[in-house]
PAZAPA-4460 file (N, C-alpha, C; in steps of 0.05 Angstrom, whole numbers, plus 32768, in hexadecimal, padded with zeros to 4 digits):
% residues 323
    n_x    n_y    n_z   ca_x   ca_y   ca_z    c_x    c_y    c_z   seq   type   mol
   87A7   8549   850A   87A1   854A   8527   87A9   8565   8532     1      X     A
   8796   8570   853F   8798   858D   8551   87B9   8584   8566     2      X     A
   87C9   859B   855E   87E9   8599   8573   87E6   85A7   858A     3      X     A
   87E3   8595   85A4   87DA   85AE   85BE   87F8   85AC   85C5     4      X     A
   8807   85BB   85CA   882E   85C2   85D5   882A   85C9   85ED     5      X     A
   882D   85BD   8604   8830   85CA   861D   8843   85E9   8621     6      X     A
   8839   85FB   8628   8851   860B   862B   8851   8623   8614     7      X     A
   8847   861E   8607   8840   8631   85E9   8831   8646   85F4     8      X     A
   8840   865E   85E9   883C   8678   85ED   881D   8682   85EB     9      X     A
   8812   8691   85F9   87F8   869B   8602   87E8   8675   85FD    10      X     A
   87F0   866B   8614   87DF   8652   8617   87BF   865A   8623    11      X     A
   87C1   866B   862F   87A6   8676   8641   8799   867F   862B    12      X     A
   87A2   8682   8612   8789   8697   8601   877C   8680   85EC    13      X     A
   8782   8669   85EC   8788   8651   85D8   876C   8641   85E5    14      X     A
   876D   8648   85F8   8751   862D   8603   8742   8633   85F9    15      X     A
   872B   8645   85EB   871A   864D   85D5   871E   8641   85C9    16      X     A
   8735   8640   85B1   8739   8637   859B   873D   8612   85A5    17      X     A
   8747   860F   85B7   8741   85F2   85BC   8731   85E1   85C1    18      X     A
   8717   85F0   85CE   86FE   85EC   85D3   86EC   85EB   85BF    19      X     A
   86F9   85F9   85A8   86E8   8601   8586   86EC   85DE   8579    20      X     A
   870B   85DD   857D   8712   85C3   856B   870C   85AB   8578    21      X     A
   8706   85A8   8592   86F7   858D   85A2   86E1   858B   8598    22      X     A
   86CC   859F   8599   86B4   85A7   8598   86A9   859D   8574    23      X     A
   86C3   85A3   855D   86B6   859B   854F   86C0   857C   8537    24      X     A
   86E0   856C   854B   86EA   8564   853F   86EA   854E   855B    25      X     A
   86E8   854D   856F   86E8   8539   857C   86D9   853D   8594    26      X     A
   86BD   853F   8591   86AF   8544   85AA   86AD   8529   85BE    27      X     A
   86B5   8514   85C1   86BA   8507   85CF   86D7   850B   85DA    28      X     A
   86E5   8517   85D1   8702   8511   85E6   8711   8500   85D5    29      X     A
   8702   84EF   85D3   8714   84D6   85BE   8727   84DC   85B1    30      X     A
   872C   84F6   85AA   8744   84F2   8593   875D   8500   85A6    31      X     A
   8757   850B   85BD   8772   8512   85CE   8779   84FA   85DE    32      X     A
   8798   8501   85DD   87B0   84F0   85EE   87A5   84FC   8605    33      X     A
   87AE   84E6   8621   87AE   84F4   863F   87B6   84FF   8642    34      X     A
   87D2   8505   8634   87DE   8522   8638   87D3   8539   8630    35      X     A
   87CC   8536   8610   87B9   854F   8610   87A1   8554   861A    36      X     A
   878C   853F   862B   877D   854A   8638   8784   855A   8651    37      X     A
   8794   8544   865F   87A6   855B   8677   87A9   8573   8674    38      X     A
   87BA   857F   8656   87BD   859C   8649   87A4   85AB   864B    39      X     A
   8790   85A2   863E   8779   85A7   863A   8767   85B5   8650    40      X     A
   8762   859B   8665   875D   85A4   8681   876C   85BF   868C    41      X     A
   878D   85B9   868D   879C   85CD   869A   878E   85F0   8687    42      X     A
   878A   85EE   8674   8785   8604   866D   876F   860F   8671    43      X     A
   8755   8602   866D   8742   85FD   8681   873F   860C   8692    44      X     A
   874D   8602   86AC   874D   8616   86C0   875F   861F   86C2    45      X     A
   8772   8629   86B9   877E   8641   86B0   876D   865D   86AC    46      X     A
   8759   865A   8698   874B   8668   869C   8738   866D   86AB    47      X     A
   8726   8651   86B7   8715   865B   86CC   8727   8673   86E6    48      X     A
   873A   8662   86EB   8747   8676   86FF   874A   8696   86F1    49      X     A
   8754   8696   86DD   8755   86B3   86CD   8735   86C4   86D5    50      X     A
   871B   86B3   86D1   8708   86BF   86D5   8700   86C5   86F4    51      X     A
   870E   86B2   8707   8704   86B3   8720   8715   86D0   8728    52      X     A
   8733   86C9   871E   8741   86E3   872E   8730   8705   8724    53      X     A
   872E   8701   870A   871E   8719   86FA   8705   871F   8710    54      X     A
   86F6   870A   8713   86DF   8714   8723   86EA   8723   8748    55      X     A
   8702   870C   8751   8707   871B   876D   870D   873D   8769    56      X     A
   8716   873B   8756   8729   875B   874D   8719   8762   874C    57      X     A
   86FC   8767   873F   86E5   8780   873B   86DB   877C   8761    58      X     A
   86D0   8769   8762   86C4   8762   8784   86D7   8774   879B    59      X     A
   86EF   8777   8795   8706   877C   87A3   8708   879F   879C    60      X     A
   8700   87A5   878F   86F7   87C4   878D   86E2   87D4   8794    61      X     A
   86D3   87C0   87A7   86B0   87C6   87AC   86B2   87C7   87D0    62      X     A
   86AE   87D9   87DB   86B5   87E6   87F8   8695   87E3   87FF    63      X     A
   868C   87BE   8805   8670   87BE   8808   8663   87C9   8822    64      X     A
   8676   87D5   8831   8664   87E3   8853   8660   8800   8843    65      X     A
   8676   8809   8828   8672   8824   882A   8657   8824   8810    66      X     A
   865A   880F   8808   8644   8815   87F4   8627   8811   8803    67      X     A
   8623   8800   8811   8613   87F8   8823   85FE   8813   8830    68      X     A
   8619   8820   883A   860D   8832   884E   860B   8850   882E    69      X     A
   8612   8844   8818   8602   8865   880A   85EE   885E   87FF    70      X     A
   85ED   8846   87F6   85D0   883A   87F0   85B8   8843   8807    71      X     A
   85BD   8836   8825   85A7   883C   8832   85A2   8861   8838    72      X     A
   85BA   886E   8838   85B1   8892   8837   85A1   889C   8828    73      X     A
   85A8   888B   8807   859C   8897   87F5   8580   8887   87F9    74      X     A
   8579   8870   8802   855D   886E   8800   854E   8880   881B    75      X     A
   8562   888A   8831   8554   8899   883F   8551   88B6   8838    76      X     A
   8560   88BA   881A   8556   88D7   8810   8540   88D3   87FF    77      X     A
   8538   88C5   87EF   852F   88C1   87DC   850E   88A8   87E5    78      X     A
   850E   889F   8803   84F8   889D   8810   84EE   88A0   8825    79      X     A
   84DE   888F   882B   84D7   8895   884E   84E8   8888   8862    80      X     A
   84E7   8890   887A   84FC   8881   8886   84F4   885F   8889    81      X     A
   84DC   885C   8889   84CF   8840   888A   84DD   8837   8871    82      X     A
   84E8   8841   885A   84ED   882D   8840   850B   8833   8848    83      X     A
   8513   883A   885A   852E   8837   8861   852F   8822   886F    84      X     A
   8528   881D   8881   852A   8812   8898   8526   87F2   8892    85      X     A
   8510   87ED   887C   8510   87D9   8868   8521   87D0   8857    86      X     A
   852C   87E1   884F   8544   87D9   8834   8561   87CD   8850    87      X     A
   8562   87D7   8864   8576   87D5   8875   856F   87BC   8880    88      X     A
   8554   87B8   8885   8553   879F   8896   8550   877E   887E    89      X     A
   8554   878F   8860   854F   8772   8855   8573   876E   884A    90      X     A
   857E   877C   884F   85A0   877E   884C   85A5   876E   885F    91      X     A
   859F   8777   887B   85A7   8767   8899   85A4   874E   888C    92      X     A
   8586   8743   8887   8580   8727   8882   8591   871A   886E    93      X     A
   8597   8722   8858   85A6   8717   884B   85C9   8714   884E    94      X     A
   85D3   8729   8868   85F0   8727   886F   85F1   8712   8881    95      X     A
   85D8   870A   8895   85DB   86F0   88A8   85CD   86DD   8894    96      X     A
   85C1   86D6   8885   85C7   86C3   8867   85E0   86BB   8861    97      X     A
   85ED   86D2   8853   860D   86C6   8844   8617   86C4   8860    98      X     A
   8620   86D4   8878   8630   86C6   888C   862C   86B3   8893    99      X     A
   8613   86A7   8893   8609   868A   88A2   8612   8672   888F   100      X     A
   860D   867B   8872   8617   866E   8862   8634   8669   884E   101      X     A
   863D   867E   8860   8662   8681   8849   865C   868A   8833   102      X     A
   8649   86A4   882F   8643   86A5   880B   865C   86BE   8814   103      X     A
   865C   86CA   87FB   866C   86E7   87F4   8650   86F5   87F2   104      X     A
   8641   870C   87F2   8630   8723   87F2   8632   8729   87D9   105      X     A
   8650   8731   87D3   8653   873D   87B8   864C   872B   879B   106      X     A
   8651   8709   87A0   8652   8702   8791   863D   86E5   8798   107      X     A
   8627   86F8   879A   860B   86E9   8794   8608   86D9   8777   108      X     A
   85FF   86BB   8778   85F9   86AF   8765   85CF   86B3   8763   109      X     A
   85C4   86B0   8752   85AC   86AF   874C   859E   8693   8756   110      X     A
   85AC   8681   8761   85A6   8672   8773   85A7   8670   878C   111      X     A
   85BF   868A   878F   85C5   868D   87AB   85AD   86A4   87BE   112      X     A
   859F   86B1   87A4   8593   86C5   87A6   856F   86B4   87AC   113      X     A
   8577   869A   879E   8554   8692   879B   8550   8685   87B5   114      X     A
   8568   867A   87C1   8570   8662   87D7   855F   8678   87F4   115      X     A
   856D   8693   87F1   8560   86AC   8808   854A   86AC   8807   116      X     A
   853D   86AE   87F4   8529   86B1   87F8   8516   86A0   8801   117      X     A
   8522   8684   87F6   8513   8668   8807   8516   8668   881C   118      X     A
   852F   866F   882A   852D   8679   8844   851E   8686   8855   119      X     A
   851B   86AE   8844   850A   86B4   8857   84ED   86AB   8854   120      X     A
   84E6   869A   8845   84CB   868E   8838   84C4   867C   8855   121      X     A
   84D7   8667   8864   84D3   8663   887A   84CB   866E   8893   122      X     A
   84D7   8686   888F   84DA   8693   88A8   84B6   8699   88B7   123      X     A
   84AC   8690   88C7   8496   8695   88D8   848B   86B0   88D3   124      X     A
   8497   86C0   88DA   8491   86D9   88E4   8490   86F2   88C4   125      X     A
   8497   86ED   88B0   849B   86F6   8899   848D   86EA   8887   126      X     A
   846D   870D   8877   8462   8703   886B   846E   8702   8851   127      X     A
   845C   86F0   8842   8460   86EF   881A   8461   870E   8812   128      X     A
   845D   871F   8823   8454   8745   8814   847B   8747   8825   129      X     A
   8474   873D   8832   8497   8750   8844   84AD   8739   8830   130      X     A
   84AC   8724   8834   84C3   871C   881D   84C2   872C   8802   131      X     A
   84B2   872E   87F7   84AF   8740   87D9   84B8   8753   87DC   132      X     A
   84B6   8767   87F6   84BE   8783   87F7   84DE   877D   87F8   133      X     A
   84ED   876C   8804   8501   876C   8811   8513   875E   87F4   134      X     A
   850F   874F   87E8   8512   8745   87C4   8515   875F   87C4   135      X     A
   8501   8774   87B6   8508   8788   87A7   8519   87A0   87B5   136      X     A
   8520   879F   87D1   8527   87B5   87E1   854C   87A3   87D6   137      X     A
   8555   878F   87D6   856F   8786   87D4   8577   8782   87B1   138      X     A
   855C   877C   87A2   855B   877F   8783   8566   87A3   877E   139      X     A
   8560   87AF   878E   8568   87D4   878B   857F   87D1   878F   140      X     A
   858B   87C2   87A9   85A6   87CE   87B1   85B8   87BE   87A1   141      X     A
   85B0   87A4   8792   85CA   87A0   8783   85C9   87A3   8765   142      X     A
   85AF   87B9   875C   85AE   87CD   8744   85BB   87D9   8749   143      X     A
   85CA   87E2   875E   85D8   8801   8768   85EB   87FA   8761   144      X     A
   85FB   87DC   8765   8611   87D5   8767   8618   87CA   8751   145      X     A
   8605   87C3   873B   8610   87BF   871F   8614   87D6   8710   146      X     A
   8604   87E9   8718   860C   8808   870A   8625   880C   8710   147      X     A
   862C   8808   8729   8647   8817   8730   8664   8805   872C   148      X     A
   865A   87E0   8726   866C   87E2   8724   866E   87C3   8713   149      X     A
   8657   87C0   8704   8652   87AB   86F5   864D   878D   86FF   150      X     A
   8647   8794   8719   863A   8778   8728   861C   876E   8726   151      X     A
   8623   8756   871B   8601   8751   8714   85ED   8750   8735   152      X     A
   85D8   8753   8724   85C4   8752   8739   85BB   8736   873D   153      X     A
   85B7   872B   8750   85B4   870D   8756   8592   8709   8764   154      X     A
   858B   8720   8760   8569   8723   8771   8557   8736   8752   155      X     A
   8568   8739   8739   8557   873E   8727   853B   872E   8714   156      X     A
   852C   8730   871A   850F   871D   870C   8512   8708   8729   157      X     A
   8514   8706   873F   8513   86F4   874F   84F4   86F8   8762   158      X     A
   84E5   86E2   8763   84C8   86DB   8772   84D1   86C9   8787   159      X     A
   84C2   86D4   879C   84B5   86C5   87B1   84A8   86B0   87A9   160      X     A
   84B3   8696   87A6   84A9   8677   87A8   848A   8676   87B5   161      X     A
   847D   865D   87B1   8460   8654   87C2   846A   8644   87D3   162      X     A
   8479   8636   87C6   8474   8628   87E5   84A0   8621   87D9   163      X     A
   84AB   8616   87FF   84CA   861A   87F9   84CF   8601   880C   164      X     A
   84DC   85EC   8802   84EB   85E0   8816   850A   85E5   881A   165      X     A
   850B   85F1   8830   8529   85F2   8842   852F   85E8   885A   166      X     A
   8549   85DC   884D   8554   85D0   8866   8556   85D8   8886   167      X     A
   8545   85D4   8896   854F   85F0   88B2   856F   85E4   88B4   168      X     A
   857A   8603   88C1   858D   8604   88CB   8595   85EE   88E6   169      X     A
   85A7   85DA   88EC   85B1   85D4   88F7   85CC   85CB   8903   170      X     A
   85D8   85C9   8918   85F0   85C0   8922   85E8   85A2   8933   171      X     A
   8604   8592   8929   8603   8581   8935   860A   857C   8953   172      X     A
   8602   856B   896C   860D   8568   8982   861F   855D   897E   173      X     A
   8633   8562   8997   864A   8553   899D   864E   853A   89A0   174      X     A
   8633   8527   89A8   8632   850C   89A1   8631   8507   8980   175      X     A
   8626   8519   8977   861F   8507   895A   863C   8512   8951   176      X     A
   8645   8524   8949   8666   8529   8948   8675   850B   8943   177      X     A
   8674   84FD   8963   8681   84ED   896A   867B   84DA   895B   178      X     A
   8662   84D1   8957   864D   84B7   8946   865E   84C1   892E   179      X     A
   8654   84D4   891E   8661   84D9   8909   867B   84CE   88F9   180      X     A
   868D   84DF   8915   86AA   84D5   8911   86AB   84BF   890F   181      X     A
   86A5   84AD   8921   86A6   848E   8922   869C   8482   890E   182      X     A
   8689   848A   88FA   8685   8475   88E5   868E   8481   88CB   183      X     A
   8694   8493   88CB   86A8   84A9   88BD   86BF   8489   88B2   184      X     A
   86C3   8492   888D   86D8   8489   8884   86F4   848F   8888   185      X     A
   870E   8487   8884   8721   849A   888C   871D   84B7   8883   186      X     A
   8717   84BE   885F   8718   84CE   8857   8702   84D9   885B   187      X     A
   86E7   84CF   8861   86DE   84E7   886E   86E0   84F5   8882   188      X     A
   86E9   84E1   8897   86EC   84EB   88B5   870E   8508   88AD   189      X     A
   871D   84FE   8898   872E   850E   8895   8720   852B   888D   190      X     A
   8709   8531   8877   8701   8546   886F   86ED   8556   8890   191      X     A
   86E2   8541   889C   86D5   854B   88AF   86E8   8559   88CB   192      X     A
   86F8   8545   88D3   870D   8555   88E2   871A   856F   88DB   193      X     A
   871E   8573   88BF   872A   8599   88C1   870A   85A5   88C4   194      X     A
   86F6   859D   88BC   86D9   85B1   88BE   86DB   85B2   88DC   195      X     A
   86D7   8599   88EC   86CB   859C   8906   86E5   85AA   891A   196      X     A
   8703   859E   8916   8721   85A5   8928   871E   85BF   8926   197      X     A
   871F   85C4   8904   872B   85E0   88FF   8717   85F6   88EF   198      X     A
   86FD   85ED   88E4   86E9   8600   88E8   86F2   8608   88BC   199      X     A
   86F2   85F7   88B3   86FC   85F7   8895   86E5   85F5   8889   200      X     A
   86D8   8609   8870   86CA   8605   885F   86D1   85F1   8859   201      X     A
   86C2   85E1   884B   86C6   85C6   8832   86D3   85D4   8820   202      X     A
   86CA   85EB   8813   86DD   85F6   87FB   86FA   85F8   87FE   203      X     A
   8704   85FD   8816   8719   8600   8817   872B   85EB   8814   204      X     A
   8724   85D5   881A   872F   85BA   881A   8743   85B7   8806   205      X     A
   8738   85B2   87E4   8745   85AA   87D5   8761   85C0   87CA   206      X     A
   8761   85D6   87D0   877D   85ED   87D6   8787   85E8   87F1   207      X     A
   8787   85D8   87FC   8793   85D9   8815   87B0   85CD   881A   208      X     A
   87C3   85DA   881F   87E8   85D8   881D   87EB   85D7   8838   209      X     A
   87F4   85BA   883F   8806   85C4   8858   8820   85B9   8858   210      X     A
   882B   85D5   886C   8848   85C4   8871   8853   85D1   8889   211      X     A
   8870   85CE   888F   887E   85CF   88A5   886A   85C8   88C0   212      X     A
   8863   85A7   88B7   8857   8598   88C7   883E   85A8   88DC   213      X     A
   882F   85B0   88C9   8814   85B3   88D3   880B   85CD   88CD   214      X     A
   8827   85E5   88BC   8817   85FB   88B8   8806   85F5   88A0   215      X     A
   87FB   8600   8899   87DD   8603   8886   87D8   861C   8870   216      X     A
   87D4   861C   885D   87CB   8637   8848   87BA   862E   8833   217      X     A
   879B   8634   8837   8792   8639   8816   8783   864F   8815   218      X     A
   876A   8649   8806   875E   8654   87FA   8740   865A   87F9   219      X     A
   8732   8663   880F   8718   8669   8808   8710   8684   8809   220      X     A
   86EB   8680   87FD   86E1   8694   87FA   86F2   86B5   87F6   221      X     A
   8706   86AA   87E2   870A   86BE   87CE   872A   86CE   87E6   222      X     A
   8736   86C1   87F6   8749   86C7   87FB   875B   86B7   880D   223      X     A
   8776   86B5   880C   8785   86A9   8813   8787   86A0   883D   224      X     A
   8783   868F   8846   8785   8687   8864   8796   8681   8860   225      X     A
   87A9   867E   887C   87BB   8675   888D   87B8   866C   88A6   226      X     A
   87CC   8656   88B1   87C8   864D   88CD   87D7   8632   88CE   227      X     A
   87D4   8620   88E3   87DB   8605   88F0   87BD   85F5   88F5   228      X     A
   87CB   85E6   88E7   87B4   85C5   88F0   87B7   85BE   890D   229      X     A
   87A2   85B2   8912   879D   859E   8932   87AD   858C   8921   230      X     A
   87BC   8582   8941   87C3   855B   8937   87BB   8548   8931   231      X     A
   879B   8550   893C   878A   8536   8939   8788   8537   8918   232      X     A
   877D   8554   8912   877D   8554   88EE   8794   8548   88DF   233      X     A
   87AB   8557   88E2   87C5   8548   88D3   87BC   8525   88DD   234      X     A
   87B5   851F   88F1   87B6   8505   88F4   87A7   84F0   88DE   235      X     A
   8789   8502   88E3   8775   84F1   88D3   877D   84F7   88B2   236      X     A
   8789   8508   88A4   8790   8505   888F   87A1   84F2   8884   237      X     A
   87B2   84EA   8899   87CD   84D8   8897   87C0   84BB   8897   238      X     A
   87AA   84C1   88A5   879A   849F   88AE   8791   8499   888F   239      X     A
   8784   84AE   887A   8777   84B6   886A   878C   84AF   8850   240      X     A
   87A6   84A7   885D   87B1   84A4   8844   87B2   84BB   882F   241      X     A
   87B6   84D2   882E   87A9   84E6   8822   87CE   84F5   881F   242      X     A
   87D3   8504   880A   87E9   850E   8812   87E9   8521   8821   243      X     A
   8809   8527   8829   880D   8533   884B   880F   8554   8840   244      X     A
   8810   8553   882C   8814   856C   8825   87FE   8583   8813   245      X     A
   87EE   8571   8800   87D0   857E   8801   87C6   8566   87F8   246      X     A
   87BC   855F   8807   87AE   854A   8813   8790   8546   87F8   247      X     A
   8783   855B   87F4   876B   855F   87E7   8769   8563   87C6   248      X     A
   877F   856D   87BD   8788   8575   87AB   8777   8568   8795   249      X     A
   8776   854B   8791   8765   8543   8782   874B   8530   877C   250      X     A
   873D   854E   8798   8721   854C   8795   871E   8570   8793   251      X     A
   86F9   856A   878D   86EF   8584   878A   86DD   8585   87A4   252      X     A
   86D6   85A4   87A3   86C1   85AC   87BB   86A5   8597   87B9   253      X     A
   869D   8594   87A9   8687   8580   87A2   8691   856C   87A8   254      X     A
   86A3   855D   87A3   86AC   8543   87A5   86AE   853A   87C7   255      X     A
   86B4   8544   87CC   86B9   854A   87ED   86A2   854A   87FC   256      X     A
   868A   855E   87F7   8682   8560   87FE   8664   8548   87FE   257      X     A
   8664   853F   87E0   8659   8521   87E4   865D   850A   87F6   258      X     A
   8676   850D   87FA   8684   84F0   8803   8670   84FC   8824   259      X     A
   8676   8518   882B   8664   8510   884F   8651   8513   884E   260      X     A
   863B   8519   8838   8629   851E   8833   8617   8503   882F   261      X     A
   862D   84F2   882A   8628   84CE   8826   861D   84C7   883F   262      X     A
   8634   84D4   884D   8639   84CD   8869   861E   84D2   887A   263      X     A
   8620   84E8   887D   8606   84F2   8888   85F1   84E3   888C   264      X     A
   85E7   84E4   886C   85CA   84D3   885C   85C9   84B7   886D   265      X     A
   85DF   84B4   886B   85DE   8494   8872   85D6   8491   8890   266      X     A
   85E2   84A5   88A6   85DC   849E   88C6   85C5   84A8   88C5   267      X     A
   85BC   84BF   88BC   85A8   84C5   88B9   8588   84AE   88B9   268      X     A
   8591   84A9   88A4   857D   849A   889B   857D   8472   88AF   269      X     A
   8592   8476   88C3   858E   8460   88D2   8591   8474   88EC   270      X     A
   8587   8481   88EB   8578   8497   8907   8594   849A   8914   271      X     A
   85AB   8499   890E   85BD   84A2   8924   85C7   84B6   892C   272      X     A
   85B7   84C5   8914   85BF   84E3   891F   859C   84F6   8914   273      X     A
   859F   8513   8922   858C   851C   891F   857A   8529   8901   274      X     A
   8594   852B   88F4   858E   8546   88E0   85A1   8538   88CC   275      X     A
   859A   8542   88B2   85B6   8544   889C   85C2   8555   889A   276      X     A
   85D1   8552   88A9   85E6   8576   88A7   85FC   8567   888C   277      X     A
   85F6   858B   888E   860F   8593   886E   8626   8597   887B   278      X     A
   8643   859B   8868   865E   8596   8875   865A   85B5   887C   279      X     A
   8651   85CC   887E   8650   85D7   8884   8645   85DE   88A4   280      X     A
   8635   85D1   88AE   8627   85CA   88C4   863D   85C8   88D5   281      X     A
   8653   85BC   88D2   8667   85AD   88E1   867A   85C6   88EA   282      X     A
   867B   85DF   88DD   868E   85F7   88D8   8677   8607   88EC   283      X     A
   8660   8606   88F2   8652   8615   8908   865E   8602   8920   284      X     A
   8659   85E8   8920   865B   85DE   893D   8680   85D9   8947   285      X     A
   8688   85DB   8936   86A2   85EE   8942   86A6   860A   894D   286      X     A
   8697   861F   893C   8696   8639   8948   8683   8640   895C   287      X     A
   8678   8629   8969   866B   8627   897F   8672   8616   8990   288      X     A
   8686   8603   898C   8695   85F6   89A8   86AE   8607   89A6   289      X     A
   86BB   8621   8995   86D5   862C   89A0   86C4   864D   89A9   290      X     A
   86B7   865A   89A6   86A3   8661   89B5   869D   865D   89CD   291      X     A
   8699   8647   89DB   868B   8641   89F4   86A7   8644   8A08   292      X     A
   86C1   8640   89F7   86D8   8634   8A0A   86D5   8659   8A22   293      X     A
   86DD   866D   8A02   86EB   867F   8A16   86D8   869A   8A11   294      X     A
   86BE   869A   89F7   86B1   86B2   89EB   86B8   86CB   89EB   295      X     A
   86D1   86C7   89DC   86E2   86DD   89D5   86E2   86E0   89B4   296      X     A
   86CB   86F1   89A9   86C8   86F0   898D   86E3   86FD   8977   297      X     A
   86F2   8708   8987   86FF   8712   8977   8717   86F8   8970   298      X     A
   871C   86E4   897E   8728   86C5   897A   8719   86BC   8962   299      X     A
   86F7   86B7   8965   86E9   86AE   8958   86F3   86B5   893B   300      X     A
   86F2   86D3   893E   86F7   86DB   8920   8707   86DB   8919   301      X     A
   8721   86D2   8924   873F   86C8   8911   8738   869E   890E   302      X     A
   872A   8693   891B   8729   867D   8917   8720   8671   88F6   303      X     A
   8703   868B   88FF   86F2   8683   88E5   86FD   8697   88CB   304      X     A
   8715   86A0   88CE   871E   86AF   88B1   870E   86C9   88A8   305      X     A
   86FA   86D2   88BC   86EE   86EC   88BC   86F8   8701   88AF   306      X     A
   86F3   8713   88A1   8701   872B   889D   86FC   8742   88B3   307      X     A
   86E3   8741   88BD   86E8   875D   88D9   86D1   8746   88EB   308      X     A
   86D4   8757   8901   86C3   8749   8912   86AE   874F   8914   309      X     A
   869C   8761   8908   867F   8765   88FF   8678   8743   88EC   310      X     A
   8684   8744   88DA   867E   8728   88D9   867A   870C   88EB   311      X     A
   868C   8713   8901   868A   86F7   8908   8674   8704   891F   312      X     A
   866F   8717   892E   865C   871B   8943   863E   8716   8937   313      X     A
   8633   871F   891E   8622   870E   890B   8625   86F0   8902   314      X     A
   8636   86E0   8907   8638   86C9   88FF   862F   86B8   8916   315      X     A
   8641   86C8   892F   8636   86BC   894C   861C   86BD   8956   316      X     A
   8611   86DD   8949   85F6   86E3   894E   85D8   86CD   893E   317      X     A
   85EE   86C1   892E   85D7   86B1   8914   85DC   868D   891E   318      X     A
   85F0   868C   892A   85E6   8673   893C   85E5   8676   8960   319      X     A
   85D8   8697   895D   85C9   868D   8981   85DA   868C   899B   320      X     A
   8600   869F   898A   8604   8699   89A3   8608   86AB   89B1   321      X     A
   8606   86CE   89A6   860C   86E5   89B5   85EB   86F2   89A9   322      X     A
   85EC   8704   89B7   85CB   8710   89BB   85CF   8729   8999   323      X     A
***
């Protein structure tokens, strides 16, 4: 029998070789103890994290306003100002994309890249010739950026679809909110109260630490938040039976995100509400009822974990509420 030792020296370099001997001596699992699956797992992601931090570190060396702005000079040396002005305006589109949607820019997936384009495939006013141009005008600029710094291109071999179904963008009203809540499980109404109180990706959920009764710290989109919970949140987690201290811990972003997604489907589909909003939906109609109180964006952008406020004045601008 394969000896997994908790604690044994370069454990992080061993998951290969552990993955070798599952793979060809017990591909069911069957022949590990719970404990050594636990090991197994823990090493696991051990390394996924090894690969996530590796990727922030290159991402974290990439100055995307300054690369931004030499990409578009050099296409205004090297064309007309019209193929400037293009390459700039299919950048715009795709920065109110990832802001609308919590992506990173830098770290485009090839689905995240095909999803835009179903997007602008909707859009009224944008023909099948101007999406194509605008594909290959952002397929250039993140050629530029794997030259310089080994980031894949996420718009390489990518076509304009025939035909696209996408979801339109929506926010829920403040009545359906309420409907919501109310048929809301404890534990979902617990995941929905930090989105809607406190304006929380779903991702963030399952890293979420709190303590000295209501402060708060985890982990999204690739860097560390801080802050204090509403009461009502600490409340509904406590209702939720959930622990007081990370509460989420053992669920995933998917997992979570099913359970309101259940939710949804279901009022939905007995007409009580308008739309199927994603748990994301719920993180706009917060930054549009703390918005309305005092529209002071520079608040906005410590709420929503912004890094400058060019982001959030585009985020406000992409749900309609500053010009």
């Amino acid at each position: 029998m394969f000896q997994i030792q908790q604690g044994a020296p370069n454990q992080s370099n061993r998951v290969e070789e552990i993955a070798n001997y599952i793979a060809k001596n017990c591909p069911s699992l069957s022949d590990l103890s719970n404990e050594q699956l636990i090991i197994v797992g823990e090493l696991v992601l051990q390394d996924k994290l090894k690969n996530e931090m590796s990727e922030a570190v290159k991402l974290s060396s990439v100055d995307y306003l300054i690369e931004k702005e030499i990409f578009l000079q050099t296409s205004g040396r090297t064309g007309s100002k019209h193929t400037q002005r293009t390459y700039k305006r299919a950048i715009y589109l795709l920065e109110q994309y990832t802001i609308l949607h919590s992506l990173k820019i830098l770290a485009l997936s090839y689905e995240d890249a095909d999803n835009f384009i179903y997007h602008l495939s909707k859009q009224e006013n944008l023909s099948g010739v101007s999406i194509n141009i605008y594909i290959a005008a952002l397929s250039k600029f993140y050629a530029s950026l794997e030259r310089r710094f080994e980031l894949h291109n996420p718009f390489f071999g990518a076509r304009k679809p025939k035909k696209l179904a996408v979801r339109k963008f929506a926010v829920p009203t403040t009545e359906e909110v309420e409907i919501i809540l109310d048929h809301a499980a404890p534990l979902q109404r617990a995941i929905l109260n930090l989105i809607i109180y406190r304006g929380f990706r779903i991702g963030a959920l399952p890293k979420l630490d709190i303590f000295n009764n209501g402060q708060f710290r985890t982990f999204s989109k690739g860097k560390f938040i801080l802050g204090r919970l509403p009461t009502e949140s600490l409340q509904a987690i406590k209702k939720a039976k959930l622990p007081t201290d990370k509460p989420f811990i053992s669920f995933t972003t998917n997992s979570l995100s099913k359970k309101i997604n259940y939710l949804i489907n279901k009022l939905h589909e007995e007409g009580k509400i308008k739309e199927r909003y994603s748990p994301h939906d719920f993180r706009h109609f917060y930054t549009i009822q703390q918005y309305q109180i005092d529209k002071d964006v520079k608040r906005i952008q410590t709420l929503l974990f912004h890094e400058n406020l060019a982001t959030t004045d585009t985020y406000l601008k992409s749900l309609n509420l500053t010009e």
